[in-house]
N, C-alpha and C positions, 0 to 999 in steps of 0.2 A: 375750626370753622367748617361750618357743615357747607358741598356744595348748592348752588343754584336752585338747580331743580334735579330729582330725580322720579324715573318712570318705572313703577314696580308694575309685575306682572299679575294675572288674576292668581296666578300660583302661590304668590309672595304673599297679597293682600291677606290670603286666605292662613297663610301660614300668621301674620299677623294678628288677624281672629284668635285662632288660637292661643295665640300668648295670652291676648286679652283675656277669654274668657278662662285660663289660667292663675288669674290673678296678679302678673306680673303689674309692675310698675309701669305709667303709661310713658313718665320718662327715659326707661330703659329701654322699653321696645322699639320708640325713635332713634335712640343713640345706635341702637343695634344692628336696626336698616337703615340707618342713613338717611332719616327724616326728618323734617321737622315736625312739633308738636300738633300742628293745623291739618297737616296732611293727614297723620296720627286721626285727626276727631273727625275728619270725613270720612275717612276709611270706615270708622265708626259704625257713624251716622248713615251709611248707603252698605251698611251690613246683609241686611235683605238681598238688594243687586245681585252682590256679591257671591253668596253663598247661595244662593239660585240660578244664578248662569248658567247655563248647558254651554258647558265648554268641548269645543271641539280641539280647542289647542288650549292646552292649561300654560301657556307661554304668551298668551295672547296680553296686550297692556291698557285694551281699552272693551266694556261695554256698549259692545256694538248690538243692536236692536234692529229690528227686521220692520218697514212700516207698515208690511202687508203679511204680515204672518197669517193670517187667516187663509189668503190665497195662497199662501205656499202650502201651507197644510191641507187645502183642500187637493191641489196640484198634486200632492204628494200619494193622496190615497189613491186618487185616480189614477196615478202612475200604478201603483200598487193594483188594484183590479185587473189594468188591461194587462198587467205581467202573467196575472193567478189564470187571464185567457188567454196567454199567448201571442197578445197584440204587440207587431212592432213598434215601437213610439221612437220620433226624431225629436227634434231641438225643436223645427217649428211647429209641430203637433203640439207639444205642449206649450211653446208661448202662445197659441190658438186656445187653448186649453182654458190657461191662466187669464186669457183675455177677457172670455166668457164666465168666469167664477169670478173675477172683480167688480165686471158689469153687473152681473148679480147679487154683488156684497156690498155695491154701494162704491166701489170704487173706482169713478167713471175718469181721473185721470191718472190709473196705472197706464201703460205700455207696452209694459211687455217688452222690455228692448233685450239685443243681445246682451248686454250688459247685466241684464236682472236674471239674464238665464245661467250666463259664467257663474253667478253667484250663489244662485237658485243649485246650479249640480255641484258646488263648493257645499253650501253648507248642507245639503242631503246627501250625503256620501254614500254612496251603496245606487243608487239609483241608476247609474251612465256603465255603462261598457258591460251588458248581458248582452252577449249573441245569439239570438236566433233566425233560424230560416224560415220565410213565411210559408214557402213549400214542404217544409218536414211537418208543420204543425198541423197541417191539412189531409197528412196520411197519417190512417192509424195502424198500430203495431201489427195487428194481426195483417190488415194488408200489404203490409210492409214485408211480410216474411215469408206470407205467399206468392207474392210477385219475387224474391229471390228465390224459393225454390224452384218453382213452375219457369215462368216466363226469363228470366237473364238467364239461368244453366243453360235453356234453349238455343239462346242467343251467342253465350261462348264458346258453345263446342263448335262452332264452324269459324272459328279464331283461336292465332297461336297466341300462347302467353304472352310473348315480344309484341305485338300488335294490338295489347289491350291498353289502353289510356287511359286518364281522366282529367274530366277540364271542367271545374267547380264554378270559375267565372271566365268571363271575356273583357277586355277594355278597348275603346276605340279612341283612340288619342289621336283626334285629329288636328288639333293646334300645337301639338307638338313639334317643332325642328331640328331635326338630326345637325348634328356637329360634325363637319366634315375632319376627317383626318391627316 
């Protein structure tokens, strides 16, 4: 007796495609994965779905669909352009972003919430964690190399090596409380 219910993966379905269009018997390839025969003819029947999903996780168990794929897509090039200029972009730049491409595609009750952004930098992978300085991007190389030659060698030689530093940021943590000991 077969169980209840079981939840194959888009991985599995797919492998099931294959038997089918193999030729296998349709009652073997149930018994094989532990299906029943109905599950067997939707799997089928939503063939398409299936073998067109952009799978980000091939482990994944459900066709999940995006309602605003247009805005994410358009979100995404823009992301792209201001990268190819150098533009910093946050989290709420581009829910600002997305706000203003939905209003424009007709979709007057997206939001934008945090919730669509967590999900919006899940399934565009590659898009979150580029660092840049908005100060480097604003000097170009050549005067980049002239201000080390000329102007800092000036500056170091009336200092010992021991007393050159660097301090790239500052933090002022003023809600902070020290833990006495």
């Amino acid at each position: 007796k077969m169980s209840k219910r079981k939840c194959l993966t888009i991985k599995e379905k797919n492998l099931i495609l294959q038997e089918v269009d193999r030729g296998v018997k349709k009652k073997d390839i149930a018994s094989k994965f532990g299906i029943r025969s109905s599950s067997l003819s939707t799997i089928i029947r939503n063939r398409d779905k299936i073998e067109n999903y952009d799978l980000p996780n091939p482990c994944s168990k459900r066709l999940k669909t995006c309602v605003y794929e247009d805005v994410n897509e358009a979100v995404l090039k823009w992301i792209h352009a201001m990268r190819d200029k150098n533009v910093p972009i946050s989290g709420p730049l581009i829910t600002e972003k997305a706000m203003q491409f939905a209003k424009a595609l007709g979709h007057d009750e997206f939001r934008g919430s945090s919730g669509w952004l967590d999900k919006f930098k899940k399934r565009k992978q590659g898009i979150v964690g580029k660092v840049m300085s908005g100060e480097s991007n604003d000097v170009s190389d050549k005067d980049y190399e002239s201000w080390i030659a000329e102007t800092l060698n000036k500056i170091l030689k009336d200092y010992k090596p021991e007393n050159i530093f660097n301090a790239d940021e500052t933090a002022f943590f003023f809600n902070v409380c020290l833990k006495r000991a």
